[in-house]
N, C-alpha and C positions, 0 to 999 in steps of 0.2 A: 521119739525114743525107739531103740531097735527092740524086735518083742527076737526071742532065740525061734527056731522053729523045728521040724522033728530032728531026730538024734543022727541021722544020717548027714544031715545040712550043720551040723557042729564042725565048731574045731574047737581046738587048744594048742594054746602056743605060751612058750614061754618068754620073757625078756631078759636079760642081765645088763641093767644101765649103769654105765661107770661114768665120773669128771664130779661136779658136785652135786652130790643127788642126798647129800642128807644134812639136815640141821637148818633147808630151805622148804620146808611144806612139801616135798616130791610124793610122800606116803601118802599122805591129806589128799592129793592133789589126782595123785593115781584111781585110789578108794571112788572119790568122786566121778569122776571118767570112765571105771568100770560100772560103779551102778548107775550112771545113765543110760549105758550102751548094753544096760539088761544083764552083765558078765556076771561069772561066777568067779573063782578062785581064791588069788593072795596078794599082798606083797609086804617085802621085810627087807632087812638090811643083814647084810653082814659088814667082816670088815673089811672087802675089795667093791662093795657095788649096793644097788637097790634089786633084788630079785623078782621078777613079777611073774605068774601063772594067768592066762584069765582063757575062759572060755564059753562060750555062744557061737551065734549064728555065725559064717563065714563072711556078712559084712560089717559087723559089729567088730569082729574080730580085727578087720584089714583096717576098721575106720578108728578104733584103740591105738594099733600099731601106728597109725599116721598120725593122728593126735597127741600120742606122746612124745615129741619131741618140738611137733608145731605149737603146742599148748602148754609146756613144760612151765614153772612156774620161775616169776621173773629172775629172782636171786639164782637160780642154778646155772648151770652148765653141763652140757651134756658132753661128755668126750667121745662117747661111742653105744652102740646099744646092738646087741648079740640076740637075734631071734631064733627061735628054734621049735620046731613043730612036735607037738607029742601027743601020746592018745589021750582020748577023751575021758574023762572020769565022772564018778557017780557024786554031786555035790552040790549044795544049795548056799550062796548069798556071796560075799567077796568080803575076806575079812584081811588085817592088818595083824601079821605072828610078830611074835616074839623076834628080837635080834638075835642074830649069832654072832661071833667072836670070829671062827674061821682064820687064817693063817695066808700068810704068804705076802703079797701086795695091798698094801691099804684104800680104800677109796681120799677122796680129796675135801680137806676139811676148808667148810666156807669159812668167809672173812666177816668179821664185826661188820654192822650195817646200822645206818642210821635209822633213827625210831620211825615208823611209816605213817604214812596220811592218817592210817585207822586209828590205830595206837594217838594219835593226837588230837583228834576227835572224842575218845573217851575219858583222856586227860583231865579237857577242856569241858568235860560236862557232868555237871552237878550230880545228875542222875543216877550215872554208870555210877558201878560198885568201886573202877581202880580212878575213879575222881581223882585226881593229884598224884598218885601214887609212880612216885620215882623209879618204880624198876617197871613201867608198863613193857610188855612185848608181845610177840606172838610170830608166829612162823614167816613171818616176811620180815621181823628187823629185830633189832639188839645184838647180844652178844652172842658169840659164836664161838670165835680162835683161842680167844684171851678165857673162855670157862671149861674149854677141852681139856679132859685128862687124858682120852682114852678112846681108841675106835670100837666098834659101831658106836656111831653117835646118840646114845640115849643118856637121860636125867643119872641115871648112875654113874655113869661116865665122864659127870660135869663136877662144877664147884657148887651144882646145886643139890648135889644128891644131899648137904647139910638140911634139905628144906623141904620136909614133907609135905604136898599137896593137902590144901583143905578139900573139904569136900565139894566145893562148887567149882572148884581149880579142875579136879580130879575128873569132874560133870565135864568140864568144857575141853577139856585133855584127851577123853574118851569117845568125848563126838565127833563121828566125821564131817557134820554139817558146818561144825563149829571152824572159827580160824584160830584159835590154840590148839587144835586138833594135834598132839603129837610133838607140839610146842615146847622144848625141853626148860626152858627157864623160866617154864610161864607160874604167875606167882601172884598173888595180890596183897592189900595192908594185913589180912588177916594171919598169912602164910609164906609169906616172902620175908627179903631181905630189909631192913631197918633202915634210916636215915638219921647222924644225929650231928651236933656241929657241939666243937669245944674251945675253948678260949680261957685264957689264965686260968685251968683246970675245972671249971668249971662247965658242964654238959647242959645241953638242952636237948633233951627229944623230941620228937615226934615231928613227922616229915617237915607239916608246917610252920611247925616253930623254928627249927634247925633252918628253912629256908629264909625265912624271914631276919631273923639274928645275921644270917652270912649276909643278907643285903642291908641290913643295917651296918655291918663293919665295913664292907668295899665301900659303901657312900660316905662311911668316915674315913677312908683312905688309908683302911690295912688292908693288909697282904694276906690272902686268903688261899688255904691247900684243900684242891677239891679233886676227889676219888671219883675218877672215871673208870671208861670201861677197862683198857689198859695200864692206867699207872694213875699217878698222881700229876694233878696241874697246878700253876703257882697263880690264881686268877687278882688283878688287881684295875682300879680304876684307869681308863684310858686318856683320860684329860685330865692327870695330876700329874705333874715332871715332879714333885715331891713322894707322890709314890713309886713311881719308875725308878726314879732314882735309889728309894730304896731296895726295891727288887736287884738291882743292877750291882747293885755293892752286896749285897746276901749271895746273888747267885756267883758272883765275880763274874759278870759277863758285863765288860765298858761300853760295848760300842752295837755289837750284832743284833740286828732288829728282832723286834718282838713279834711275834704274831697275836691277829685280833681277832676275838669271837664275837662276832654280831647278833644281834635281836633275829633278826630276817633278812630279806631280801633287800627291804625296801631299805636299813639300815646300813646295811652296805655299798647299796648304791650311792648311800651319801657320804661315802667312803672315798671311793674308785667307779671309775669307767669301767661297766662291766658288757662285754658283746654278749650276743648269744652261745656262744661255744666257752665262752666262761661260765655264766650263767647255768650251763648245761652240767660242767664239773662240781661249780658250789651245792649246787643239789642235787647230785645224785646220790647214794646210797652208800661211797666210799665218804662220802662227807672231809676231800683234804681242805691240808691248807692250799689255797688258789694264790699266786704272784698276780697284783691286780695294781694296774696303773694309778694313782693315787689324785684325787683331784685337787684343784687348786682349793686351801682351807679346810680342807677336811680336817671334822673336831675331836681330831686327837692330840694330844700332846708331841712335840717335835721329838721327846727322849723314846718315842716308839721305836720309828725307824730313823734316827739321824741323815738328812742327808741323800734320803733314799726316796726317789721317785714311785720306785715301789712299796705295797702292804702288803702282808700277809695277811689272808683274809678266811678265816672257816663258818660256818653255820651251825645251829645247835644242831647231835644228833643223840645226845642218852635225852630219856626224862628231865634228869637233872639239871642240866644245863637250859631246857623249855625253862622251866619252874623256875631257875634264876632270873630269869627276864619277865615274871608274869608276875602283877600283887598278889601277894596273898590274902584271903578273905579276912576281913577281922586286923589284917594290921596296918599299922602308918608307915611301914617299913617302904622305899619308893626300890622299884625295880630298876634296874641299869640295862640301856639299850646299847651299850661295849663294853667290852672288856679286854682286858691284855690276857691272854692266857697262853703259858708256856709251862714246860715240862719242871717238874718240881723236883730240880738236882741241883747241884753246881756246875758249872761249868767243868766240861770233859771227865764228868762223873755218868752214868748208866741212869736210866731213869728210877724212881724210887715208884714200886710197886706193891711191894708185901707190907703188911703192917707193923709187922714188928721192927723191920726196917725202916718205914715213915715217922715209927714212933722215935728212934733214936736218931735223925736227918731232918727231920719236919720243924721242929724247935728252932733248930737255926736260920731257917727258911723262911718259915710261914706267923704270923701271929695269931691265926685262929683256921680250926679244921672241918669240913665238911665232909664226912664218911660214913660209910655206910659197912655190912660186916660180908656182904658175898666178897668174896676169894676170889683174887686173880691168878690165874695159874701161869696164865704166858705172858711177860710184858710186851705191850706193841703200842710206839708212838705214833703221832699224828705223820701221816705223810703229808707232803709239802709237791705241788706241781706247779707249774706253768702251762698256757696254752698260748700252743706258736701254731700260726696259720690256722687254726680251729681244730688243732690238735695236741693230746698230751703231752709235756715235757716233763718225766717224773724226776724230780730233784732229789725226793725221799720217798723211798717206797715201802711202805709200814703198813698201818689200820687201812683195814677197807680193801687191801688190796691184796699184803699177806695174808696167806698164805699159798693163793692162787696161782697153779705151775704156769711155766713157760714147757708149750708142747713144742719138743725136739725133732719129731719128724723122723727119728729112727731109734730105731733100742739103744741103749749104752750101758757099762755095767755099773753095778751101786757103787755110785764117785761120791764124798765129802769135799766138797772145797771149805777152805778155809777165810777165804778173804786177804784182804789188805789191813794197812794201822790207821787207817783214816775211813770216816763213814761206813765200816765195818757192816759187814752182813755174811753172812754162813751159808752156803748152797749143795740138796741134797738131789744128786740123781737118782733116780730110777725109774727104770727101764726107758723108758718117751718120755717121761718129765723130767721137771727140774723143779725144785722145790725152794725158793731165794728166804730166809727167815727174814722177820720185822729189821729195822734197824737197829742195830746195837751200840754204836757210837764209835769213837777214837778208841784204837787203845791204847795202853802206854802205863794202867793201874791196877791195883788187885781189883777194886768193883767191877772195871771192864770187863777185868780175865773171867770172871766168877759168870757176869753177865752171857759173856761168848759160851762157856760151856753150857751154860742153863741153855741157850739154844742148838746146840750141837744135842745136846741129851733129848730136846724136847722133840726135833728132828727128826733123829734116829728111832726114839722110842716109839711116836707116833706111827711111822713107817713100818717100825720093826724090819730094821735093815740095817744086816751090818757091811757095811762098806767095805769093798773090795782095793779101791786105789782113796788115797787122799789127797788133795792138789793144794799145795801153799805157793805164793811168791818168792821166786828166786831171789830175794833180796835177803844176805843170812845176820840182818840185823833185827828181821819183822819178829816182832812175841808172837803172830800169831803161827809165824814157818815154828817157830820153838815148838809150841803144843804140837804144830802136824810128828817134825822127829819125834817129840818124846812118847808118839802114839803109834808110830807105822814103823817096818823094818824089822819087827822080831816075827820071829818064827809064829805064823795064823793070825799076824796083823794084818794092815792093810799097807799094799809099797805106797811109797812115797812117792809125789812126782811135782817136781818144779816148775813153772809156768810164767816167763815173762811178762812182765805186768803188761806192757802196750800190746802184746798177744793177744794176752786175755779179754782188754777194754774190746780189740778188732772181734773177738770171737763172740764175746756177749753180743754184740751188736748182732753178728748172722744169726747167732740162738734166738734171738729175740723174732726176727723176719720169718725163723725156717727155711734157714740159709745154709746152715751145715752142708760143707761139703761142694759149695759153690765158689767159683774163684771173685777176689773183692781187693782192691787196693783202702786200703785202711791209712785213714787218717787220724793218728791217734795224738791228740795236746792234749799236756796236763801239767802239773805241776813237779812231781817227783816220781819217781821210776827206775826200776836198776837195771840199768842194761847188761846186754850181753858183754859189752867188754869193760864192766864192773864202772863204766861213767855214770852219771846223771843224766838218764832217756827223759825225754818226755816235749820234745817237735818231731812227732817220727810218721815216716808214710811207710807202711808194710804194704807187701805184696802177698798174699793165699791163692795157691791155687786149688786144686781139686781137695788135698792131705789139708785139712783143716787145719791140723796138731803143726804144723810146720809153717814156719813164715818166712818171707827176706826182705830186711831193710834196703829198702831203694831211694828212701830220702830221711833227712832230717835237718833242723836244724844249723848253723853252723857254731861248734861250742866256743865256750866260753870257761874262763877261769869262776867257778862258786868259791865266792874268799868267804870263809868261815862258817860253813854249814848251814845249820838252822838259824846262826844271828841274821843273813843274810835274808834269810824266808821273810825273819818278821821286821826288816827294816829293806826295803827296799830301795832307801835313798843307797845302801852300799852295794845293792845287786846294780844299779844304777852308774857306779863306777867303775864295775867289771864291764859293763857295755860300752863306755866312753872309753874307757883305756884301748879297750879292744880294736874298736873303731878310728882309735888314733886319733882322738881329740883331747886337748889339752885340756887339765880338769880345774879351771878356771871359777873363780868364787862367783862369777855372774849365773853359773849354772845352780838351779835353785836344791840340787840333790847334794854337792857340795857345799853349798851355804848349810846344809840339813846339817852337814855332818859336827861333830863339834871336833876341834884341832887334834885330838887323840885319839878320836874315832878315825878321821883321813888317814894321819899317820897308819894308822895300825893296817887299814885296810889297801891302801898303797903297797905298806912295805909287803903285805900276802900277794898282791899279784903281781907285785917285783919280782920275788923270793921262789912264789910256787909252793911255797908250805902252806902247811891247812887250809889249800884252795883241791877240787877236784873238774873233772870237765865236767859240763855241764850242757844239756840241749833243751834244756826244758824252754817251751813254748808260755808256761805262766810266769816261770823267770822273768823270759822277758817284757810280759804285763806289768811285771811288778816295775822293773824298770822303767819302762816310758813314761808310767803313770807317775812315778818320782821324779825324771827328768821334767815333765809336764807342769810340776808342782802339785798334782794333783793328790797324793800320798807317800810321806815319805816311811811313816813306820805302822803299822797295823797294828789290828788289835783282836780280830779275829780272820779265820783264815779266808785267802782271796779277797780280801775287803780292798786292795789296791785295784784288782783287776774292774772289780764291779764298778768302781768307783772313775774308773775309766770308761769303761761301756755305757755308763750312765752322761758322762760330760760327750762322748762321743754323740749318744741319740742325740739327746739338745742339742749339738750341730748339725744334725745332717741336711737341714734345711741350708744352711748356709753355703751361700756358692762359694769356693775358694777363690781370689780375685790375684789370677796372673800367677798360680804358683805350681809349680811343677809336679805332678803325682810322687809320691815315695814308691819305691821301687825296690825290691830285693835281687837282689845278681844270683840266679840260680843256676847252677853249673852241674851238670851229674848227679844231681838231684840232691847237693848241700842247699839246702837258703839260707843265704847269704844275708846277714841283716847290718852290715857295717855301711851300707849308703843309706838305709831308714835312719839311724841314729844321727848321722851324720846330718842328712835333711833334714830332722825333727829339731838337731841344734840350731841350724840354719834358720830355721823357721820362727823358731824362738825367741832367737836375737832381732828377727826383722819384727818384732812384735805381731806374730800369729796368734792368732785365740786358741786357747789351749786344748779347747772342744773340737776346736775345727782341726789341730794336728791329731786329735787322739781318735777321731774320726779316716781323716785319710791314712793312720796308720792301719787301722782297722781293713780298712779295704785296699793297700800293700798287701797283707798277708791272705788274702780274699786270692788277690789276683796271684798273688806266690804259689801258691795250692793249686789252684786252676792251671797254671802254669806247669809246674811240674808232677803233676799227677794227668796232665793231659799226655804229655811226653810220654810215662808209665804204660798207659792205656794203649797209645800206637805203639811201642813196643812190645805191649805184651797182647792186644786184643782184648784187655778186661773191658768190660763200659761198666760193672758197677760201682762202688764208691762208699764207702762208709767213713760217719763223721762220728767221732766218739772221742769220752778222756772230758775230764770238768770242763777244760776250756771254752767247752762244745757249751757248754751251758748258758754261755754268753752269746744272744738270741740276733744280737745284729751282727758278730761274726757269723755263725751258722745258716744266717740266711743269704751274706753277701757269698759264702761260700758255694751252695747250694745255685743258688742261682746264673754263677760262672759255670760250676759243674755239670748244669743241667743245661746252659747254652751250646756246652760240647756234645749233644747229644749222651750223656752219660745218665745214669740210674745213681739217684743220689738216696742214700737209707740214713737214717736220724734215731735216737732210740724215743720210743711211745709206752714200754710196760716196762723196761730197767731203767734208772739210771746212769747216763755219761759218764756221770763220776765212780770214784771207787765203790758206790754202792751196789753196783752193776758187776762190781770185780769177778768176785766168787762164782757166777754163774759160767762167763768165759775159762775161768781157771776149772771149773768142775767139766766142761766141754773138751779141754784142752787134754786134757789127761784123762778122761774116758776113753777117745780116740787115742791116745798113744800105744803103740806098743811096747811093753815092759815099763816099767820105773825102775828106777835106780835113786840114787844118793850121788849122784854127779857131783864133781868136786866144783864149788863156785867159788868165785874169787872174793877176796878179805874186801868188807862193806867201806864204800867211803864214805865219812861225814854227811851224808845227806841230808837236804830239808825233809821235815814230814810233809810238808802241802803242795 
């Protein structure tokens, strides 16, 4: 221990540490560190930072300063730390002051965290006082985002200010030895929040019982709605295709796989093939859903994921969900080591959070409830990842993750993005960050709408910032551009500014590196898009140079007639005949996308891309996913979005072992930077007829479009000198295109960038669109062109 020594050999120095320094033990954590190293002073929060005073000896002092940031405690993050020397003052011991309120820039509110080792340790033992007790926490895990009202982060400020500390609470709150030390939601059975479960009106209380009754009903095979940290989930038996199937008819969701909550580790492993870099994501502290290759026989029911070589796989991380899976003492009730657990809405509804809302939604949903009475203030779902090459693929970025900025690398001023109509998310700048809120969902309904605002408000208010510029998509059929107009352009609002959606996806991707401002040829696939010259974007290679905010198409696609808008999106056997037609092959009943059609369907869709009416052009890149994978036989009408393409990507892996015997690679004709896909199609027919395995063409198509890319983004590169390369836009999501991509890219000597903390898809949106139009000069209300029938996906 350093002892101080005479008054001559003092210092005092201050700290101001900002990133996420509260609602993760920093206070606790400080307090200890000063009184080992003998200091004297403080520290407290306000609402931009953690403040620290301390002062002793001059190497006590230097050895504090070095320790705080090496020693910082796990859950934080430090963005920066401001030292400054001051005189030395007359003062005995280091204590923890009161919060202040303070004004201007907010500090950074941490993300919900899974319950930690300690916390389950005293669970699990008879002894300790919070035995069982459902809401255990303490400064290293629980809830955090989803109980914030209000910066600086303290118990008034929460949804728990309902819940006065007992006295022993208060004892261990007060101690800095203690690990609830400053603990804002720390709470026990005497003082805390309740557990109770209900079922044909009828209540049972008390933790135990409540827990036991819910595992009585899942092993009888209902459908149980259980109150998590963020919202409600629909939990139901995993090896019953008669309860899935019920689920699936409540939620009205036919086809799109379920996600599954495991016992533990060892439970999952008898799931899916799990590496170590998956393994690493399942238990870490953000606790998502993990994409995990599924094994042969795994004991779940087939109506999980239909079809799907992949699981969605998560780990418990409340109390609640431990407790699910463990007997309770005293009863015959048998625990379940799976479960199905999904968001407790309907399909393309917002998730259900508040009570009063669960009360009139739940009924229809669920047959019996498990809740409890703490308040959720913000809702935030499960995120959903993959791990490619031993690194993050964020698919959905929600719990665990929101609210944690993307650091921009330079100031910009307070920008609202608004997002896209699909996978929706909200994104607030300032100054250096970027702030991406939870998932929101589709919009397209009054819940959604209500949902989006509640995080625009929740945003804003937390920050206390009112936004300067707002950035929506230049698409003027989005509800979400709606809100931006009906919010920007009056006199002391904020302008307005439009931002091309494949811009955007190119831009997120440099926000996400700390790339702003560097030149990138951008590869943006996706499904739907407006472009500049009012088509259907969405095969596009942009070119950025130094001006972020400014981009030029140098490839894309070659288009195509879209007959019928969104019919087309969800039947692909018809986007299927816009390819064929296009391609100049006769559309022949041996082709199994026109066998798909039924006689009035053909007609109709024929005479649109005779005619030219209600078709628009069209370049989307998952168009023509949808396509192949219907010429393939492999889907011809969906049932949730992209389920054609995955379902492609999926017959493709199961080929790639296969050697193709004597047949010519597919090839696109890329000419000034159109690709050209009328000889793949054509070859894909070709292939078909000679009885090709439909794994093996949907395989080499896959790597056609590999070498298309590499191809004409090499070309790019020697004419302009870029070598870096961004891969972005859903398409991207599809892990054996992105790596055949990637690996061509990267044999031309190029810098290939991939997104690791947004999402490829529109989830990602709002961040590039809030970059885009930060960096602009001026907004305006530019006149855009009248929207055509677009798909949403």
């Amino acid at each position: 221990m350093f002892r101080a020594t005479d008054r001559d050999a003092r210092r005092r120095l201050r700290c101001t540490v900002t990133g996420v320094v509260q609602g993760v033990g920093f206070r606790p954590f400080v307090h200890r560190l000063a009184t080992e190293l003998a200091l004297t002073g403080f520290v407290g929060n306000d609402a931009l930072a953690v403040f620290v005073e301390v002062q002793g000896s001059g190497d006590a002092v230097a050895a504090f300063e070095r320790r705080l940031t090496a020693e910082a405690p796990p859950l934080s993050a430090i963005a920066a730390v401001v030292a400054t020397d001051l005189p030395t003052a007359d003062e005995t011991g280091f204590a923890i002051v009161a919060s202040t309120g303070g004004s201007g820039a907010r500090t950074l509110v941490p993300p919900d965290v899974a319950t930690c080792g300690n916390c389950l340790a005293e669970l699990a033992d008879p002894a300790d006082r919070r035995y069982r007790h459902p809401f255990i926490t303490c400064t290293d895990c629980g809830p955090r985002f989803t109980i914030i009202r209000d910066l600086p982060y303290d118990r008034p400020a929460t949804t728990m200010t309902d819940f006065p500390m007992c006295a022993a609470c208060a004892g261990e709150y007060e101690d800095p030895a203690d690990r609830r030390f400053h603990a804002q939601p720390v709470a026990c059975p005497d003082c805390g929040p309740v557990l109770w479960f209900t079922e044909g009106g009828a209540r049972v209380d008390g933790a135990d019982a409540a827990i036991a009754a819910a595992q009585r009903a899942l092993l009888d095979g209902r459908i149980v709605a259980v109150k998590g940290i963020g919202g409600y989930h629909l939990a139901c038996r995993a090896d019953s295709d008669a309860a899935i199937a019920r689920l699936r008819e409540r939620k009205a969701r036919d086809q799109k796989p379920f996600a599954l909550l495991a016992r533990d580790l060892a439970v999952a492993r008898g799931l899916a093939r799990i590496d170590a870099a998956e393994e690493h994501v399942l238990t870490c502290p953000a606790r998502p859903i993990v994409l995990l290759r599924r094994r042969f026989g795994a004991p779940v029911a087939e109506a999980v994921a239909p079809g799907n070589p992949l699981l969605g796989v998560l780990l418990p991380y409340t109390p609640v969900h431990h407790l699910l899976f463990a007997p309770v003492p005293g009863s015959t009730a048998v625990p379940p080591e799976l479960l199905v657990m999904t968001s407790a809405n309907l399909s393309d509804e917002p998730l259900c959070f508040d009570d009063l809302d669960a009360a009139a939604r739940l009924p229809r949903l669920a047959d019996a409830v498990l809740t409890h009475d703490r308040p959720i203030h913000v809702p935030c779902d499960d995120s959903v990842v993959r791990v490619v090459d031993g690194a993050e693929l964020p698919i959905r970025r929600s719990r665990g993750y929101a609210p944690l900025p993307v650091a921009l690398g330079r100031e910009l001023p307070p920008t609202l993005a608004v997002g896209g109509e699909l996978k929706n998310t909200c994104c607030l700048v300032d100054g250096r960050n970027a702030f991406c809120s939870a998932h929101i969902g589709d919009m397209g309904n009054a819940e959604t709408t209500r949902a989006f605002e509640r995080a625009v408000d929740q945003l804003t208010t937390l920050h206390r910032l009112r936004p300067e510029v707002l950035a929506a998509d230049a698409h003027p059929a989005y509800l979400t551009r709606a809100w931006a107009e009906r919010h920007a352009g009056e006199p002391g609002e904020p302008a307005l500014r439009f931002v091309q959606h494949h811009h955007a996806h190119v831009v997120s991707l440099l926000a996400e590196h700390g790339r702003i401002g560097e030149p990138v040829i951008g590869v943006a696939f996706d499904g739907t898009g407006f472009g500049a010259d009012a088509a259907v974007w969405g095969g596009e290679i942009l070119v950025l140079g130094n001006d972020t905010a400014r981009y030029r198409r140098a490839g894309h696609l070659l288009p195509v007639s879209l007959p019928g808008g969104d019919a087309a999106v969800r039947n692909p056997c018809r986007m299927a005949l816009a390819y064929l037609d296009a391609a100049g092959v006769p559309l022949a009943e041996d082709l199994p996308p026109v066998a798909a059609c039924g006689r009035a369907e053909f007609a109709g869709v024929r005479s649109l891309l005779a005619s030219g009416v209600g078709t628009v052009s069209c370049t989307s890149m998952g168009r023509l996913f949808d396509a192949v994978a219907a010429l393939l036989g492999v889907r011809q009408r969906i049932g949730y979005e992209a389920q054609a393409a995955i379902e492609l990507e999926i017959r493709a892996q199961q080929a790639q072992s296969i050697e193709p015997d004597g047949v010519e690679p597919l090839r696109f004709a890329v000419r000034d930077g159109v690709l050209d896909h009328r000889p793949v199609i054509r070859g894909l027919v070709a292939g078909l007829r000679a009885g090709e395995d439909p794994g093996v063409a949907a395989y080499r198509f896959h790597l056609a479009i590999a070498d298309a890319v590499a191809d004409c983004v090499g070309r790019i590169a020697r004419d302009t000198g870029i070598r870096s390369v961004g891969l972005t836009g859903g398409v991207f999501q599809n892990v054996l295109l992105a790596g055949a991509c990637r690996d061509r890219l990267e044999q031309r000597g190029l810098t290939v960038l991939t997104h690791h903390l947004v999402p490829p898809n529109d989830g990602g949106l709002a961040l590039g669109q809030a970059v885009v139009a930060a960096l602009a000069e001026g907004g305006s209300r530019a006149d855009t062109p009248t929207a055509p029938p677009l798909g949403r996906s």
